[in-house]
MDAnalysis code that builds the backbone (N, CA, C; Angstrom):
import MDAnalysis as mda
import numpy as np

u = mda.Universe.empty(612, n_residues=204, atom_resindex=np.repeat(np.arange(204), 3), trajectory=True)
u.add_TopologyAttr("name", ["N", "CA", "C"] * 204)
u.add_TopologyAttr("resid", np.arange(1, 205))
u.add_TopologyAttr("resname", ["UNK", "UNK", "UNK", "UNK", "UNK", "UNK", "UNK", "UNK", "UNK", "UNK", "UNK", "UNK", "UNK", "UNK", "UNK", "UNK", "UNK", "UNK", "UNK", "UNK", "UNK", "UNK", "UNK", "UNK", "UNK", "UNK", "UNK", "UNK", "UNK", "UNK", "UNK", "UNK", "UNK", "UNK", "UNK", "UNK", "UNK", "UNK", "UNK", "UNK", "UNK", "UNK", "UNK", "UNK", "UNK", "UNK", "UNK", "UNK", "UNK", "UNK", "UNK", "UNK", "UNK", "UNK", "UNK", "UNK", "UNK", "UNK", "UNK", "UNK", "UNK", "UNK", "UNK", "UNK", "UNK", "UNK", "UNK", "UNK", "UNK", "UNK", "UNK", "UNK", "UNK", "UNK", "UNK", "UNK", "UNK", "UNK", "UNK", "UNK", "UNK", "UNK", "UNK", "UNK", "UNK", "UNK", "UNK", "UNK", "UNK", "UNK", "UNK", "UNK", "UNK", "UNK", "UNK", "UNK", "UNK", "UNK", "UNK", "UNK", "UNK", "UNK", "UNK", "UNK", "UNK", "UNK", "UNK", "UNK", "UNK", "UNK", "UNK", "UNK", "UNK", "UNK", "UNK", "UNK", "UNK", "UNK", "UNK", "UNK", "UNK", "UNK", "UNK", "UNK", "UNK", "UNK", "UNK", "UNK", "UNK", "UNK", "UNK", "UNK", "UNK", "UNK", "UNK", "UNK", "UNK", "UNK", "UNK", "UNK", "UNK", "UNK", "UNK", "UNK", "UNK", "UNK", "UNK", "UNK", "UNK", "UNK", "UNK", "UNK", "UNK", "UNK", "UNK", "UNK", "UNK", "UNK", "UNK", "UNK", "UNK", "UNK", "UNK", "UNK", "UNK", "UNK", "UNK", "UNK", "UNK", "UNK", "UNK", "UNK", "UNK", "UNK", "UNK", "UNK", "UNK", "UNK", "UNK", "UNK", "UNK", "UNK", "UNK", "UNK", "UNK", "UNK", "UNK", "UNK", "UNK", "UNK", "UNK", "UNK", "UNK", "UNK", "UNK", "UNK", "UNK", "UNK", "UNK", "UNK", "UNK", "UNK", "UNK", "UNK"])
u.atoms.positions = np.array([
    [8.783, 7.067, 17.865],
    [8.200, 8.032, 16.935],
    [9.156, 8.317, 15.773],
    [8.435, 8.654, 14.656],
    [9.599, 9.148, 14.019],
    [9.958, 10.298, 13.696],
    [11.368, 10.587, 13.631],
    [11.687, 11.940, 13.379],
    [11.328, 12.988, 12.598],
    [10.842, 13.531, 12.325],
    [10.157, 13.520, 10.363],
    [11.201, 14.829, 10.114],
    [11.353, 15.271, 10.877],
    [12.306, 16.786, 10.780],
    [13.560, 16.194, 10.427],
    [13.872, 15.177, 10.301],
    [15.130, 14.578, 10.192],
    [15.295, 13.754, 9.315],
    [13.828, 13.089, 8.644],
    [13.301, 12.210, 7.451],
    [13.692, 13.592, 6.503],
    [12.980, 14.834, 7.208],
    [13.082, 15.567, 5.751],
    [14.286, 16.557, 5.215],
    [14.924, 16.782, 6.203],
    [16.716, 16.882, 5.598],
    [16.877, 16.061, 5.280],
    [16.720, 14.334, 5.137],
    [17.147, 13.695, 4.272],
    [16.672, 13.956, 2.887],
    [15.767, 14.218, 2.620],
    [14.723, 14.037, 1.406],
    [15.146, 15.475, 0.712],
    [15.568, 16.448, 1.539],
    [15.973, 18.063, 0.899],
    [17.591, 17.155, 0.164],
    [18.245, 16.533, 1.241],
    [19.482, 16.620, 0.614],
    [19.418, 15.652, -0.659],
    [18.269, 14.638, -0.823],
    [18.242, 13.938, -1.966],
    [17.888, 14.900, -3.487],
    [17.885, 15.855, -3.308],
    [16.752, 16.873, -4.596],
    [15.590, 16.766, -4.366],
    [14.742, 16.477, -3.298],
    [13.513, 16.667, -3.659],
    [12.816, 18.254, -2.828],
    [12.025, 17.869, -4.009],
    [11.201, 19.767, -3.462],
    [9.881, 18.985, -2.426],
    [10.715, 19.463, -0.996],
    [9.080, 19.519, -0.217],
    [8.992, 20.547, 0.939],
    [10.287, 21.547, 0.085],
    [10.140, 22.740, 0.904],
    [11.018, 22.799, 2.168],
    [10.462, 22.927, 2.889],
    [11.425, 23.352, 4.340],
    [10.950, 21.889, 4.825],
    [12.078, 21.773, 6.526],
    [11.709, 20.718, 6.767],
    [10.734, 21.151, 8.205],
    [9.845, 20.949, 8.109],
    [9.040, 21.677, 9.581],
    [8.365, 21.116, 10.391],
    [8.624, 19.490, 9.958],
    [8.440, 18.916, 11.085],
    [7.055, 18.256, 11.110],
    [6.330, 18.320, 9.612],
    [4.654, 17.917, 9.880],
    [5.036, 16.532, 8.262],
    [4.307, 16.145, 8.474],
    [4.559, 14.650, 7.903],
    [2.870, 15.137, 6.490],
    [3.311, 15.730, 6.027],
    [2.489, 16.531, 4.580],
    [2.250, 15.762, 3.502],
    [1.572, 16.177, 2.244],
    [1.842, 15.586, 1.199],
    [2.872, 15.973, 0.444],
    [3.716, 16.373, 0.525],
    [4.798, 16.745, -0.126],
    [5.880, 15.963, 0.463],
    [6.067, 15.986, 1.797],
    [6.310, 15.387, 2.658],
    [6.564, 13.807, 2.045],
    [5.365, 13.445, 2.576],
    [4.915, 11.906, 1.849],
    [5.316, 11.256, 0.954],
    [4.685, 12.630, -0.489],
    [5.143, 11.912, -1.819],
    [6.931, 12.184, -2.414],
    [7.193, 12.397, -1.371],
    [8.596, 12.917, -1.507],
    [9.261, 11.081, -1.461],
    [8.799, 11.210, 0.246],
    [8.828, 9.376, 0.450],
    [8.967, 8.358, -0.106],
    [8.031, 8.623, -0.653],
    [7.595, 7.661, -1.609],
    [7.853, 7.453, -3.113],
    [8.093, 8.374, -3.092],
    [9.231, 8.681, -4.475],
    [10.656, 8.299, -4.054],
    [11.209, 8.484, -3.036],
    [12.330, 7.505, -2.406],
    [12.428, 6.005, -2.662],
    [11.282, 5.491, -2.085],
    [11.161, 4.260, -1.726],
    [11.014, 3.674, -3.093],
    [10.086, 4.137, -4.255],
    [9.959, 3.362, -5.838],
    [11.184, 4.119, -6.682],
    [11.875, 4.817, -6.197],
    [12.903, 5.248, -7.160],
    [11.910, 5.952, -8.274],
    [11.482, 6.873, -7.996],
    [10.355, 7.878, -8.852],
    [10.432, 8.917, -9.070],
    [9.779, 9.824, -9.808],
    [9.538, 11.246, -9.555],
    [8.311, 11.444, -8.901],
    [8.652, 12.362, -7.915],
    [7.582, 12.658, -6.959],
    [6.106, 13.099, -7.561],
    [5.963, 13.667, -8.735],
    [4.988, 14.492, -9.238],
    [3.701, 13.793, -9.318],
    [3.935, 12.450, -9.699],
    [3.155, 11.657, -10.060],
    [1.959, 11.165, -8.974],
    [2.804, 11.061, -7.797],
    [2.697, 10.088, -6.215],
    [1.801, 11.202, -5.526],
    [1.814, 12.493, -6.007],
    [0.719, 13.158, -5.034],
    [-0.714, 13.078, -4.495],
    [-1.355, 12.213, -5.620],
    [-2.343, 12.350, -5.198],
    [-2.603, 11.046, -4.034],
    [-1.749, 10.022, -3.905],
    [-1.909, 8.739, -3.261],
    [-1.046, 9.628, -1.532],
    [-0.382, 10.580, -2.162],
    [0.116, 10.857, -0.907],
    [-0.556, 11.651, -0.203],
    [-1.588, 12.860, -0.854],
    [-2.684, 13.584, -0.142],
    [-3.263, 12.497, 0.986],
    [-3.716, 10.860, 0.340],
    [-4.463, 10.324, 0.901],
    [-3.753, 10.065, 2.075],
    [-2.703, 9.418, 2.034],
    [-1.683, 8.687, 2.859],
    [-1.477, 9.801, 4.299],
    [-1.442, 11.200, 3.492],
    [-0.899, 11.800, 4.829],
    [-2.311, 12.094, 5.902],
    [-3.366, 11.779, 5.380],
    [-4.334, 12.197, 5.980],
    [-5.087, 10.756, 6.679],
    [-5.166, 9.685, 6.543],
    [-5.262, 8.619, 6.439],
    [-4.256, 7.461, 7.259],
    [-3.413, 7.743, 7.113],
    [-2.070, 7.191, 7.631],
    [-1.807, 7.535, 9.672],
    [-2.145, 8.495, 9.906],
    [-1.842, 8.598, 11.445],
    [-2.545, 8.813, 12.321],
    [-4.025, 8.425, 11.936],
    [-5.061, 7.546, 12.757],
    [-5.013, 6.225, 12.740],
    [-4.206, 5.855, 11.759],
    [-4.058, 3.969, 11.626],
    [-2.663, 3.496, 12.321],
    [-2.179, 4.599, 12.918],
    [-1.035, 4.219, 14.117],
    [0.222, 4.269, 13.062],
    [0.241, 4.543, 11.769],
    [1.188, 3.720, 10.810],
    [2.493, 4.896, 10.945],
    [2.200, 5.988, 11.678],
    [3.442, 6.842, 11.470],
    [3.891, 7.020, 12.927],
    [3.441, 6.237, 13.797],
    [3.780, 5.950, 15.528],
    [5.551, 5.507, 15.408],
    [5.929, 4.208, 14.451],
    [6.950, 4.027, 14.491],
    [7.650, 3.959, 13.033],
    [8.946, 4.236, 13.301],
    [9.489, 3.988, 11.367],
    [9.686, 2.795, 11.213],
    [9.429, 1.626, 11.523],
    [9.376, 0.225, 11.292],
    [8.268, 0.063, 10.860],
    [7.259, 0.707, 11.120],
    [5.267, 0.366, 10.498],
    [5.484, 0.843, 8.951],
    [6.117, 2.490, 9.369],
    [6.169, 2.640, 8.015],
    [6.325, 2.455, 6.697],
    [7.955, 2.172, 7.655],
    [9.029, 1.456, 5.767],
    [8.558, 0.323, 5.756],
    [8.056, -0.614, 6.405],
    [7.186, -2.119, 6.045],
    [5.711, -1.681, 5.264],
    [5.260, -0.465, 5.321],
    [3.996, -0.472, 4.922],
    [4.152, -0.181, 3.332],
    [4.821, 0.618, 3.365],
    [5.336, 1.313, 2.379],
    [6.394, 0.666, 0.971],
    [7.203, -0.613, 1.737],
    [8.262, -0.880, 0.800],
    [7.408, -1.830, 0.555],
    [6.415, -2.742, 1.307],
    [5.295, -4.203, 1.053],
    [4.697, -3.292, -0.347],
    [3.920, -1.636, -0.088],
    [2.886, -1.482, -0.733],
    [3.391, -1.179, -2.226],
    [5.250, -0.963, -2.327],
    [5.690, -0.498, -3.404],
    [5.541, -1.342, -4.234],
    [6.044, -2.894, -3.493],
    [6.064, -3.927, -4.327],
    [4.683, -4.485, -4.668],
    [3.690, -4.738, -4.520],
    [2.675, -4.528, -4.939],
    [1.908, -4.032, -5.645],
    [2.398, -2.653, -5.861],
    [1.901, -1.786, -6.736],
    [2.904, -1.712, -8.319],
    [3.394, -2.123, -7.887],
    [5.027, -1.885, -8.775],
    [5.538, -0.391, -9.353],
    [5.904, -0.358, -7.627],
    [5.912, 1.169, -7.722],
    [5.298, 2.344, -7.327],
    [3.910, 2.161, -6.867],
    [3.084, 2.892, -7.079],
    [2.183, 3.209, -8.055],
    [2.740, 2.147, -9.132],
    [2.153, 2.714, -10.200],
    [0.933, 2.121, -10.803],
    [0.733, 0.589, -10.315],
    [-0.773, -0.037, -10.649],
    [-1.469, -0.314, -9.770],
    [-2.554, 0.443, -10.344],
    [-3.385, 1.023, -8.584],
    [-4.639, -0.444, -9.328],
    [-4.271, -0.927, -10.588],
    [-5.113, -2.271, -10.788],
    [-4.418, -3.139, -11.796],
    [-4.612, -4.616, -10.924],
    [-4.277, -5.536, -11.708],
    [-3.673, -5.707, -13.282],
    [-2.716, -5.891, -13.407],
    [-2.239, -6.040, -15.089],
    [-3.428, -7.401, -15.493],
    [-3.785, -7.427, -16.788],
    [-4.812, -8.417, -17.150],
    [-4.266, -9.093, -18.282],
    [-3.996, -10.069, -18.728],
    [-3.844, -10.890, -19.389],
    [-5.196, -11.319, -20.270],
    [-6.094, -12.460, -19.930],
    [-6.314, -13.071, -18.321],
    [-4.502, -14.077, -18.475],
    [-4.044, -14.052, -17.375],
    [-3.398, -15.479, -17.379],
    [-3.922, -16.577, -17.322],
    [-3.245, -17.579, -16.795],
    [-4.196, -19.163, -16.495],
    [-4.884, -18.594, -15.366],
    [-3.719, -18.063, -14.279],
    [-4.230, -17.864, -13.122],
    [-5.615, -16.936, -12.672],
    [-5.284, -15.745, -13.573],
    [-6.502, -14.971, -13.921],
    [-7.570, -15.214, -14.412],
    [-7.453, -15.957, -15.140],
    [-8.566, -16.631, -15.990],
    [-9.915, -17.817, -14.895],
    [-8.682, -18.484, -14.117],
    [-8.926, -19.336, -12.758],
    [-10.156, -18.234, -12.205],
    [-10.008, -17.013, -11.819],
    [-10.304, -16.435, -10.752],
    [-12.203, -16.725, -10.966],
    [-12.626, -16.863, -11.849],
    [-13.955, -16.984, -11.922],
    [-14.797, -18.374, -11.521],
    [-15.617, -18.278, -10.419],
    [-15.916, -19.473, -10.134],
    [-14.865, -20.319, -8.431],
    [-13.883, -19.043, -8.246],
    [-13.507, -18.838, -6.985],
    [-14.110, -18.498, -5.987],
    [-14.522, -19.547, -5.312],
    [-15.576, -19.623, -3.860],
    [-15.646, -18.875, -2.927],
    [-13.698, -19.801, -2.791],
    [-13.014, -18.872, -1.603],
    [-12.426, -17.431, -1.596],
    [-12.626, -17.355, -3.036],
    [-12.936, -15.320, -3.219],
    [-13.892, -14.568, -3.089],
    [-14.957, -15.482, -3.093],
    [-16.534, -15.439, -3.384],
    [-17.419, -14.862, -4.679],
    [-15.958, -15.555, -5.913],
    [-16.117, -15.028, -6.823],
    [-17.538, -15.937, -7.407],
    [-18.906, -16.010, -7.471],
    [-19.805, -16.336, -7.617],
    [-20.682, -16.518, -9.106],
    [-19.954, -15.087, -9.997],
    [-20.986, -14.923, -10.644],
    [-19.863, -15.049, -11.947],
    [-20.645, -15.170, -13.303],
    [-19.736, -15.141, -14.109],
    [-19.212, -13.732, -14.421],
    [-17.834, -13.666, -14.634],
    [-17.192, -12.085, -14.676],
    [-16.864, -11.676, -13.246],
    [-16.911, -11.936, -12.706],
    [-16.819, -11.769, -11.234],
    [-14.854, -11.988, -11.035],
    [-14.309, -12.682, -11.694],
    [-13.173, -12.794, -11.651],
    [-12.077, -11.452, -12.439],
    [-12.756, -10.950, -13.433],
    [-12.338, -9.579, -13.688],
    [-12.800, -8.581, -13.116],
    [-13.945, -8.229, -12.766],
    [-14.537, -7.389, -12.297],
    [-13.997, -6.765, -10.692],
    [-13.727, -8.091, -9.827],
    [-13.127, -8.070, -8.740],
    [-11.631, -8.503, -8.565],
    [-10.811, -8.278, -9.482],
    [-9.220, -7.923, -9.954],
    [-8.788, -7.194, -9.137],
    [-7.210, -7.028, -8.497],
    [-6.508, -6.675, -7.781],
    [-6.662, -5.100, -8.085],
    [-6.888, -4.500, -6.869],
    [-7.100, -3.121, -7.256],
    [-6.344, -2.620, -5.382],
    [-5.733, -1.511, -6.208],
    [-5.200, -1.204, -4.628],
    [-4.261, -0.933, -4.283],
    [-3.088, -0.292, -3.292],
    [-2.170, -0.932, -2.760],
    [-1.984, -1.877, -2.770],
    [-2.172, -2.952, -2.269],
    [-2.371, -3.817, -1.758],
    [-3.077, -5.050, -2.441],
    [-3.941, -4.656, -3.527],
    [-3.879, -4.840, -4.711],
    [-5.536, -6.636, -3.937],
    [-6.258, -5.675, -3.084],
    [-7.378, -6.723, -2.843],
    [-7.952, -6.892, -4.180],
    [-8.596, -8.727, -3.850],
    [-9.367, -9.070, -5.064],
    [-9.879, -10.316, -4.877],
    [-11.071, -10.466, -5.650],
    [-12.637, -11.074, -5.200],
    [-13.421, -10.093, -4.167],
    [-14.655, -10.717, -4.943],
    [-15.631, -10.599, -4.116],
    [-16.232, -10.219, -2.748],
    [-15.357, -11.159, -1.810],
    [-15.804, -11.419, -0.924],
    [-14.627, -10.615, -0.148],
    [-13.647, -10.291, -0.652],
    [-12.823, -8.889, 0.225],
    [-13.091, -7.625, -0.078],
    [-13.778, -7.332, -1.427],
    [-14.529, -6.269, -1.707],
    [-15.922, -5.684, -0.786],
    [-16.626, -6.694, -0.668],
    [-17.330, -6.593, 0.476],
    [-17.453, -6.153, 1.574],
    [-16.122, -6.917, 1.920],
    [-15.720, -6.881, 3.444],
    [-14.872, -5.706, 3.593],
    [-14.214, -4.910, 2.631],
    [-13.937, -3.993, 2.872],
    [-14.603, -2.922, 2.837],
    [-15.669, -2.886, 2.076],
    [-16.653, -2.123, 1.725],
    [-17.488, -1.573, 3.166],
    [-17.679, -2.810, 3.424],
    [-18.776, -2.272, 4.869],
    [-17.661, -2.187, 6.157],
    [-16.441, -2.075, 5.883],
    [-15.520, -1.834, 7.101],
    [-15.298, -0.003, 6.788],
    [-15.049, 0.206, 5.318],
    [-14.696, 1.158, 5.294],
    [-16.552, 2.618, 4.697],
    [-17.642, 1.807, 4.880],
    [-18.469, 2.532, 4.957],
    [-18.440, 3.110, 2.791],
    [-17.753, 2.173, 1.881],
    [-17.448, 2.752, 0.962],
    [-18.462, 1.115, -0.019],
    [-19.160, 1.338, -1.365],
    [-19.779, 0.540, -2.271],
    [-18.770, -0.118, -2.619],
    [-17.816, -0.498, -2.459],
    [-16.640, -1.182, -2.978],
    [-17.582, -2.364, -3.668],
    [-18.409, -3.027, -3.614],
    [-19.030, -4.522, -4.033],
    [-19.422, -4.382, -5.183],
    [-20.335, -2.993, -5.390],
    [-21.092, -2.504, -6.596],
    [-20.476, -1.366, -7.209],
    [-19.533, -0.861, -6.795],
    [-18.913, -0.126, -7.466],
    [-16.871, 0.035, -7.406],
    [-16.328, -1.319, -7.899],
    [-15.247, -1.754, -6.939],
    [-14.066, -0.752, -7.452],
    [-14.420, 0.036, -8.572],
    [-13.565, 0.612, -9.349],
    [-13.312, 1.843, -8.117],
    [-13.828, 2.124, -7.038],
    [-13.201, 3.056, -6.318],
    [-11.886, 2.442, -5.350],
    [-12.018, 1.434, -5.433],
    [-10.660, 1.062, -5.261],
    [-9.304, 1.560, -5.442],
    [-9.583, 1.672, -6.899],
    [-8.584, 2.116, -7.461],
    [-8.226, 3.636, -7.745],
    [-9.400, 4.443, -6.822],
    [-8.547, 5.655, -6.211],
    [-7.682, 6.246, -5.550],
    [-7.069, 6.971, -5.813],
    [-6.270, 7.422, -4.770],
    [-6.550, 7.250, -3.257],
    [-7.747, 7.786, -3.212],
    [-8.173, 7.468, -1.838],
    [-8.523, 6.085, -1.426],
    [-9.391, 5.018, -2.704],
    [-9.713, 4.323, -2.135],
    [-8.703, 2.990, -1.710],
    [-7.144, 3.393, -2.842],
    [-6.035, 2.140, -2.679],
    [-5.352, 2.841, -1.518],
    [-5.131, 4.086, -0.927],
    [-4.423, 3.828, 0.477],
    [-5.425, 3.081, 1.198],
    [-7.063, 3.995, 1.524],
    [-7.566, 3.108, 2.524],
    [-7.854, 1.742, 2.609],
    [-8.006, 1.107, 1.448],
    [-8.062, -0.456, 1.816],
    [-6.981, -1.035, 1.913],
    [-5.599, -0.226, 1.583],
    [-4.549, -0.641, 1.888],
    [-4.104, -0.921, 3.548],
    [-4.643, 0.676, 4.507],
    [-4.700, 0.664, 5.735],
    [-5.242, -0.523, 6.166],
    [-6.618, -0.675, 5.717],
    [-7.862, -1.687, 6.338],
    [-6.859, -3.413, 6.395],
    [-6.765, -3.534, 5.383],
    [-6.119, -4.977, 4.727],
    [-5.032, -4.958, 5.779],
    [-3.495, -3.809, 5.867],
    [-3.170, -4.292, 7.330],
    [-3.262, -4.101, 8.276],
    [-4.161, -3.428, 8.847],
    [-5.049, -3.624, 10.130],
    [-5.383, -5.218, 10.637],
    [-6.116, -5.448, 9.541],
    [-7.029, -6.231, 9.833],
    [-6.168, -7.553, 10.052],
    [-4.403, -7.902, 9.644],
    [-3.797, -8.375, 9.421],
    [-2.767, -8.483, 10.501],
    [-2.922, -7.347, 11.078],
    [-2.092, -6.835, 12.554],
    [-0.201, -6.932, 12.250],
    [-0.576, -6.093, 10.932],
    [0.755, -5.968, 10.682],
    [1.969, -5.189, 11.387],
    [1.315, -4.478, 11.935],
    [2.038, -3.552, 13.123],
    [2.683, -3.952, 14.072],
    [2.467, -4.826, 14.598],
    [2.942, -5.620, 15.561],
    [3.943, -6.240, 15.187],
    [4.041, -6.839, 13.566],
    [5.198, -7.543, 13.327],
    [6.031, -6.786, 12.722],
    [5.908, -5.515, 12.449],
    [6.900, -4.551, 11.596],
    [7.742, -4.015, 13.472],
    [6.937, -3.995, 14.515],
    [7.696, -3.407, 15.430],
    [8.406, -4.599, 16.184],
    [7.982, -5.634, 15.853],
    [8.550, -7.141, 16.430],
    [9.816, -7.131, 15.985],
    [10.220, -6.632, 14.267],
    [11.340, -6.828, 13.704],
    [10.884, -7.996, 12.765],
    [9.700, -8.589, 12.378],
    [9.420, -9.583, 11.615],
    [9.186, -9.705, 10.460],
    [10.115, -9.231, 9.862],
    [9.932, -8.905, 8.452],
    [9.040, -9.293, 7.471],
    [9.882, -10.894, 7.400],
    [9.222, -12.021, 6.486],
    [8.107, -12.537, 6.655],
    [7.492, -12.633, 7.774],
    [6.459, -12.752, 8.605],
    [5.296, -12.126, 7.659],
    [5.758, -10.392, 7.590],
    [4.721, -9.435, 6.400],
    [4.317, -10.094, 5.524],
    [5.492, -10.440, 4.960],
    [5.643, -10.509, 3.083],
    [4.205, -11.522, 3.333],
    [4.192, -12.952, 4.533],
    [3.938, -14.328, 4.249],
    [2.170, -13.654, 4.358],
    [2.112, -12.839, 5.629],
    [0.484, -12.631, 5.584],
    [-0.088, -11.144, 4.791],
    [0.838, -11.061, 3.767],
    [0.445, -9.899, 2.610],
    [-0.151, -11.090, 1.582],
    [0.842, -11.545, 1.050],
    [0.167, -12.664, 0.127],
    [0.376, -14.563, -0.074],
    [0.616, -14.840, 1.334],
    [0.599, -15.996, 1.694],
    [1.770, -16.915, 1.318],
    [2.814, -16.125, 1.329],
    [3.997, -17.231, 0.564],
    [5.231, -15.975, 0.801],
    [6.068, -16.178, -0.185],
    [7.327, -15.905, -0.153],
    [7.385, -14.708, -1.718],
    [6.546, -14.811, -2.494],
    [6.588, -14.267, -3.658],
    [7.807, -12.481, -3.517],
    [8.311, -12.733, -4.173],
    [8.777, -11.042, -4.439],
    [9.268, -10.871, -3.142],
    [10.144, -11.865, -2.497],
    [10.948, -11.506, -0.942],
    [12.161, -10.334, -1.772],
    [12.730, -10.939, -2.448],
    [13.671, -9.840, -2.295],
    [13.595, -9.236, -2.571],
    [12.744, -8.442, -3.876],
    [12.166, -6.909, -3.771],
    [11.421, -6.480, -2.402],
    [10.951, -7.034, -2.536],
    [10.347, -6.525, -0.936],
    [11.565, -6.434, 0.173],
    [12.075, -6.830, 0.333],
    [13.447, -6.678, 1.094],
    [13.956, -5.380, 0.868],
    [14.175, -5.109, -0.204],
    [15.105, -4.175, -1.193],
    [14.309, -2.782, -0.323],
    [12.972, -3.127, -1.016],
    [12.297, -1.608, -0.935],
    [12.191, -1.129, 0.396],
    [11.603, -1.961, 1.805],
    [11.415, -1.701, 2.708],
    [12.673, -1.349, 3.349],
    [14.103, -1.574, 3.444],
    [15.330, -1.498, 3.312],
    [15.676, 0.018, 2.941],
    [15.253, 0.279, 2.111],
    [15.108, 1.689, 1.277],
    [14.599, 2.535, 2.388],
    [13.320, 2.093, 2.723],
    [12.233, 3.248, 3.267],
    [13.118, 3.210, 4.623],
    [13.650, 2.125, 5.546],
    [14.229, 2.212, 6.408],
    [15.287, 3.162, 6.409],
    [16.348, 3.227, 5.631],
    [17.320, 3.819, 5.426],
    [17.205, 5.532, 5.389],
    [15.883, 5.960, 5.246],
    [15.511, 7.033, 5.350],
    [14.987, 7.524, 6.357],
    [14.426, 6.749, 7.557],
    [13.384, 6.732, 8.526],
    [14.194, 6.522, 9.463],
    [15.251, 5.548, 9.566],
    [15.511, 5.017, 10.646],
    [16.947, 6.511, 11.366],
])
């Protein structure tokens, strides 16, 4: 389990305001965290952290501080920061590619912007919009821009590693393992290293 009464004397002795430390894992709490982990000011991170604290410990993710700082330092780098809850757009080549992507189930024309990385976690196409959609009971297909809520980039963030059984390898000790079934390769290891490293250093 983790300590959180002991996460949050850390977080008092860093300057951050989240009040007393009392032992409940809050949004203040949270975005305190998480303002740790992106090197931030907390002010900003509240509303992703309302979601997180409410959201977060039915999905087992605050059972151990290894789920955490892996969930958390993966979702920093991804977001860059916290801070793009959607895709930067160019188009690039690669972006540009995305239309007419099968295996995204990008189908229709526009379908490759439309269904752009939105998220934590930063899902995109079609056909994970979908699928998250009817997992999480939310229009994500026809209306994907809720994604990119506060609420809706923690929860498909949860869903995505759930569904990924990332938990298992954050308590395995498998670091790299994450990074490979977050986005299929090696991309951004050593930020990702860096950050989750971070969140550890606070948790552990």
């Amino acid at each position: 389990m983790i300590d959180i009464t002991r996460l949050q004397k850390r977080l008092l002795a860093a300057g951050h305001d989240i009040g007393t430390a009392d032992g409940q894992m809050g949004t203040r709490t949270m975005a305190a965290l998480m303002a740790a982990v992106a090197g931030r000011p907390m002010a900003a991170l509240r509303p992703l952290a309302a979601a997180a604290a409410i959201h977060m410990p039915a999905a087992g993710l605050l059972e151990t501080p290894a789920r955490l700082a892996h969930f958390l330092g993966q979702a920093a780098h991804e977001s860059g920061g916290f801070r793009n809850l959607v895709e930067i757009w160019g188009p690039t080549p690669a972006q540009a590619g995305y239309d007419g992507r099968t295996d995204l189930g990008n189908v229709k024309p526009g379908d490759g912007f439309a269904y752009r990385g939105r998220g934590l976690f930063q899902i995109t196409g079609r056909a994970v919009y979908r699928a998250m959609g009817q997992a999480l009971l939310l229009p994500l297909e026809t209306e994907p821009g809720l994604a990119a809520t506060a609420e809706g980039a923690v929860r498909t963030a949860i869903a995505f590693w759930a569904a990924r059984h990332l938990s298992a390898l954050a308590d395995a000790g498998q670091d790299d393992a994450i990074t490979h079934r977050i986005n299929g390769g090696t991309n951004g290891l050593d930020s990702r290293r860096r950050l989750v490293a971070r969140a550890k250093g606070l948790l552990l």
